[in-house]
N, C-alpha and C positions, 0 to 999 in steps of 0.2 A: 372702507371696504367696498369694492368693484361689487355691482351687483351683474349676477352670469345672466347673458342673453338666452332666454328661453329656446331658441333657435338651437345655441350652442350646446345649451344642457342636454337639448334631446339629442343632440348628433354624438357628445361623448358619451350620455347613455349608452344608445344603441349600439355604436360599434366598442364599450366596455371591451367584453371578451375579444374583440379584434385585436388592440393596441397588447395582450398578453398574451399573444402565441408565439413570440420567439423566446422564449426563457432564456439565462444564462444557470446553469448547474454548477455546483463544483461539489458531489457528491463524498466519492474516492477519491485518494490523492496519494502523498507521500507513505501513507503506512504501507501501501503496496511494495512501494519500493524496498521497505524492510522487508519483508513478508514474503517479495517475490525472489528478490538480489544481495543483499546483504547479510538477510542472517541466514537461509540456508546454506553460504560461501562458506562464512566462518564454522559456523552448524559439522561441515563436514569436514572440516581442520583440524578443530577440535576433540571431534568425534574417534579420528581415526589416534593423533597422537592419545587419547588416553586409553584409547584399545589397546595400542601400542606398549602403551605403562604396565594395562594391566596383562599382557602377556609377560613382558620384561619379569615383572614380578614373578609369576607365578612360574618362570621356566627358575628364574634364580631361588626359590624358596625349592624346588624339585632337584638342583641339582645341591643345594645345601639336604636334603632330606638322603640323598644317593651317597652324599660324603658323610654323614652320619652312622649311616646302614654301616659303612667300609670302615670305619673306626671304630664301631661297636665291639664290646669285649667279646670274643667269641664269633666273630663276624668273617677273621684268617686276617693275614695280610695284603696291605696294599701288594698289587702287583709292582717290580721294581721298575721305576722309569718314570710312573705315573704322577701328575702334579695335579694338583687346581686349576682350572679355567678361571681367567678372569683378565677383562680387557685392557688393553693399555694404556694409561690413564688419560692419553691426548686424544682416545675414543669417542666419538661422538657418541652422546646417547640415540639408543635405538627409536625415542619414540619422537626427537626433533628430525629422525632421516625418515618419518613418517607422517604426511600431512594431507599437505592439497596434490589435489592430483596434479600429475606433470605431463607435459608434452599438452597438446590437443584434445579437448572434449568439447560437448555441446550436449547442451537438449533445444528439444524443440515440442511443442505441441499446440494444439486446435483448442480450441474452448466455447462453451456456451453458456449461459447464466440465465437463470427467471427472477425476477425481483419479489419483495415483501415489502411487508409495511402499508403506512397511509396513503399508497399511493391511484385511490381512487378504482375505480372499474376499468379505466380505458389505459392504464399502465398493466394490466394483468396481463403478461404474456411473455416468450419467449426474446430475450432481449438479441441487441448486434451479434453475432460471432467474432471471437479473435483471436490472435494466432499471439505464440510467444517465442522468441529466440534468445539464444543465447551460446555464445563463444569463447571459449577461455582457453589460454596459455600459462601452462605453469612451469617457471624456468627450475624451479626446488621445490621440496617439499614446505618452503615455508615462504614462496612467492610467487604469486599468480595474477593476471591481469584478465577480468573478466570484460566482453563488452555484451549487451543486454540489450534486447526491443522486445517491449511486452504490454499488450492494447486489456482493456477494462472495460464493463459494463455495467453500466446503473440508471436506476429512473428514484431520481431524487423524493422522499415523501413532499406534501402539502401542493402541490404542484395542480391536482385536479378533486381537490374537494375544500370544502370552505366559502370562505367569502372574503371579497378583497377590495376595500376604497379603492375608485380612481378619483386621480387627482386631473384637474387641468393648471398650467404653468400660471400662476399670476393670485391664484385663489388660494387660500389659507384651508378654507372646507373639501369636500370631497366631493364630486359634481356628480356621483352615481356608485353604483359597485359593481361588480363581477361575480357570479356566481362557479365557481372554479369546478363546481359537480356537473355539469353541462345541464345544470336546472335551470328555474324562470326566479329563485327566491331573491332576485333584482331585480325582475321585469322582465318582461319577453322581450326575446333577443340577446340577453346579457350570459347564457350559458354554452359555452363550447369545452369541447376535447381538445389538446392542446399536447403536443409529442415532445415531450420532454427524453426521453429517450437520448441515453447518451454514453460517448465511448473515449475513453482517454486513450494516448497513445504516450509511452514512456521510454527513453531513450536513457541508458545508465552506461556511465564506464567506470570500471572502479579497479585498484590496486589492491590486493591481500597479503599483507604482511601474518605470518605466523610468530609471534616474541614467547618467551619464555625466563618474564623478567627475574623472576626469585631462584632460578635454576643454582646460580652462586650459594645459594643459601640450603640446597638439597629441596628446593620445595619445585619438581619439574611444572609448574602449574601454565598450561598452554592460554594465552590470551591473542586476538586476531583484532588488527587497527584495517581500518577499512577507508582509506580516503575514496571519493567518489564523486563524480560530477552527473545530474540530474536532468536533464527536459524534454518537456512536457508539452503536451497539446492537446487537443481535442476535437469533435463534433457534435453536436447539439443535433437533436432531432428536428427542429424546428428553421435550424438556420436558414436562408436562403438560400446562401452558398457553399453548403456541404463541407460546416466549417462549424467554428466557435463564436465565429464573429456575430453578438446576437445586444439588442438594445437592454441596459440593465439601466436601473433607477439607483441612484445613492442617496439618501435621507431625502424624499421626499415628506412635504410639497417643496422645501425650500431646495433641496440638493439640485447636482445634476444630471443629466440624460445621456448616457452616453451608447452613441451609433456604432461605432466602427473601431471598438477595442473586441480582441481577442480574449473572451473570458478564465477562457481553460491555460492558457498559453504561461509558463513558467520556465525559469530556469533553477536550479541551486547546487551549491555545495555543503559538501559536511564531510567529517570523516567520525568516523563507529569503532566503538571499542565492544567487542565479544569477549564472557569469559562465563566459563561454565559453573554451576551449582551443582548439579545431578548429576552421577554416571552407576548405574548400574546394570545388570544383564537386562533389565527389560527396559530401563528409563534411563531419561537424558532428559536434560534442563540448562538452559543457556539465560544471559541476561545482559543485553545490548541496550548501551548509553551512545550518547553521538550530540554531537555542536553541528547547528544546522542555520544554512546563511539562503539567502536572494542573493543570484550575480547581480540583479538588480531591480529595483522601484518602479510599477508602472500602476496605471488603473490611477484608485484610490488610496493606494498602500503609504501609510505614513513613512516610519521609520524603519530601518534595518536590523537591527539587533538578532545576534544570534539565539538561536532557540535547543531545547534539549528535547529529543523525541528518547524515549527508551520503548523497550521490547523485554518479553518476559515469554522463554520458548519454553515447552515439555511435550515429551515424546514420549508416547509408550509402542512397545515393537512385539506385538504377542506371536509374529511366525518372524524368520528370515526376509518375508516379502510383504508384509504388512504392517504399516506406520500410521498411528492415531495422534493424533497434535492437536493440543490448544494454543494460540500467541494472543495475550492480552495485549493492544499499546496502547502507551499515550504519547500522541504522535503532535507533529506540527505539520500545517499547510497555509501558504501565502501566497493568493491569486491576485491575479487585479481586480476583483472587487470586494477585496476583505482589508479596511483600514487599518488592521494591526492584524497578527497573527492568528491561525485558528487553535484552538487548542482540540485536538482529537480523540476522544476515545473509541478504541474498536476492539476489535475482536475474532479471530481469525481460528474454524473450528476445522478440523479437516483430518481423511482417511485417505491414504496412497497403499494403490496395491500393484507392485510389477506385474506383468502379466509375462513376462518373455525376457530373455538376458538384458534386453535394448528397450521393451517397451512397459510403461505404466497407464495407468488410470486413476484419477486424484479427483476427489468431491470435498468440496471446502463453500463452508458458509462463515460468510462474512458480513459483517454490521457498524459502521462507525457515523459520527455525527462530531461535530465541536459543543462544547459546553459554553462557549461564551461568545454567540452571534445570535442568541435572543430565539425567539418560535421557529420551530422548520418552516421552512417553506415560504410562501410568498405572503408579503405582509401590505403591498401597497403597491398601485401603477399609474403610473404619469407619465401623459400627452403634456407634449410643448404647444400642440394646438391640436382644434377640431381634425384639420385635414389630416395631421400625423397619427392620429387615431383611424381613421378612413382608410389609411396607407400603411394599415399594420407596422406600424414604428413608435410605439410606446413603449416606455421604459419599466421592469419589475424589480422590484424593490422587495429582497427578501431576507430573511433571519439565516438559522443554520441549518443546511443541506443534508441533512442523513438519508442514508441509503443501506438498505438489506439487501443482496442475494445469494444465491447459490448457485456456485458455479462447478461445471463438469467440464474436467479436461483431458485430453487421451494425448499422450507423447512419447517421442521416444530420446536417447539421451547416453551419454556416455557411462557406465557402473560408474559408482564414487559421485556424480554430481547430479543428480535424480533429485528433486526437490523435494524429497521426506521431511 
């Protein structure tokens, strides 16, 4: 075992907190994309075909109750000429010529978010601002192509409280620690604030098929396949370059340090199958399954394998213009710096209220974290040398990223795809 030059021990001391001020996050990720694009799409497909059903019904049960009345003994006779209404049997049903919206719509709105959680004194505050679009063409009611741009804000927990080994490249021990609360409980000079602060940007195009596979069987039951293509990017508060590009640690002491990878930076595919549970006059309930891929491997990321995200929606609707929602998932996310898949639980709590034909107001808190990437937050940081600790290029080595906020967003948007 190398014994560390007293020289060198004090110089990775002292600059500790130096070598971990670029973090790399990966707080939010994929559940958004359910959350923001995919199941509200289906959400209103299905929504409207079984409003659809339940008018259907309820005009035919009224005009059987009208031909009842008119047959009753003592009720006179039919007028002569008059027949039953009833459609031709190559009719399409009324509630598959009712779906996604057709032609042109959009929404669009502003956004801002405060975070929660562990996330220290010097993450307290209002986070980025960001904007979300969205464009869709519906050729029928039961085919539409949506394209989506929609930016996120979060300040990761563990980030600025605790305490964290640094490691130097070569040594099996830890040559000092880091006091991540911007204290001295490593030694004077070992505590700084550190801007983790950070904003995804999501880029989705996806397909909406509306099926209605047991229809053969009398059972009209609306289900929505959603193929989609996914990416992803970022910036990091900390970056240099107003970017993601930020030094992260992978199992140290032994792993390695990597400079100049894009941590946020993803791509994927999957396609989403929507089919409802719930529909009543005040409630509605949906529940979204989906196979989920990497176009491809970078970072650390082992293998490929496909993954299942689901989604568990309900809606209560107590005015015309007022929508309460919960969406449970459990989701998947694969960056480059997660060796195998993350496994995600979240949570997505939120009130939309129209304010005007065109415009809304939406407060939604959210909270997700993976269950199998070990303690939030930062667990360990390693210099390849004294000077790369000097030159703030130390690598963070951290477990699972959770992140809380709440975010406010004001938009406006076509009736029918309003993100209730």
């Amino acid at each position: 075992m190398h014994k560390t030059p007293l020289r060198a021990m004090a110089a990775v001391a002292a600059a500790a907190i130096v070598c971990y001020s670029s973090p790399a996050a990966r707080a939010d990720g994929m559940e958004n994309v359910y959350e923001q694009v995919v199941v509200p799409g289906a959400n209103t497909a299905i929504f409207n075909a079984m409003e659809a059903q339940r008018k259907e019904r309820e005009a035919k049960a009224a005009r059987q109750r009208r031909q009842a009345a008119q047959l009753a003994p003592g009720s006179g006779a039919v007028d002569p000429g008059t027949v039953a209404q009833a459609p031709p049997i190559s009719q399409q049903p009324v509630s598959q010529e009712i779906g996604l919206p057709t032609g042109f719509t959009y929404t669009a709105d502003l956004s801002v978010a405060y975070p929660f959680g562990n996330i220290g004194t010097y993450g307290k505050g209002w986070l980025y601002g960001g904007g979300d679009l969205s464009l869709g063409y519906g050729f029928n009611p039961t085919t539409r192509f949506v394209a989506s741009m929609f930016e996120l804000q979060h300040w990761p927990y563990g980030f600025n409280s605790g305490l964290a080994p640094v490691y130097l490249a070569g040594f099996q021990n830890p040559v000092g620690c880091a006091d991540l609360s911007n204290g001295s409980a490593c030694g004077p000079g070992t505590g700084r604030d550190i801007n983790v602060r950070t904003k995804d940007t999501f880029g989705v195009f996806m397909l909406e098929k509306m099926v209605f596979p047991l229809a053969h069987i009398g059972v009209p039951l609306p289900l929505v396949i959603s193929p989609l293509y996914v990416a992803r990017s970022g910036v990091v508060g900390e970056s240099v370059g107003n970017n993601d590009i930020v030094p992260f640690a992978f199992n140290p002491p032994d792993g390695p340090v990597y400079q100049d990878l894009p941590v946020r930076t993803a791509q994927f595919k999957s396609v989403a199958v929507t089919l409802p549970f719930l529909k009543s006059p005040k409630m509605f309930g949906t529940f979204t399954f989906a196979a989920q891929w990497l176009m491809h491997t970078n970072g650390v990321n082992t293998k490929n394998a496909w993954q299942t995200p689901q989604v568990l929606y309900l809606q209560y609707t107590p005015t015309n213009t007022t929508t309460i929602w919960a969406e449970p998932q459990s989701a998947r996310d694969y960056l480059p710096t997660d060796p195998y898949p993350e496994h995600v639980i979240a949570y997505f709590l939120g009130v939309s209220q129209r304010v005007s034909k065109y415009g809304f107001v939406q407060l939604v808190l959210n909270s997700g974290g993976p269950t199998n990437m070990g303690p939030d937050g930062v667990t360990a940081i390693k210099c390849l040398t004294v000077q790369q600790a000097l030159n703030n290029a130390c690598g963070l080595a951290f477990g699972g990223l959770k992140a809380t906020q709440l975010q406010l967003q004001f938009g406006v948007g076509s009736p029918g795809v309003f993100p209730l």
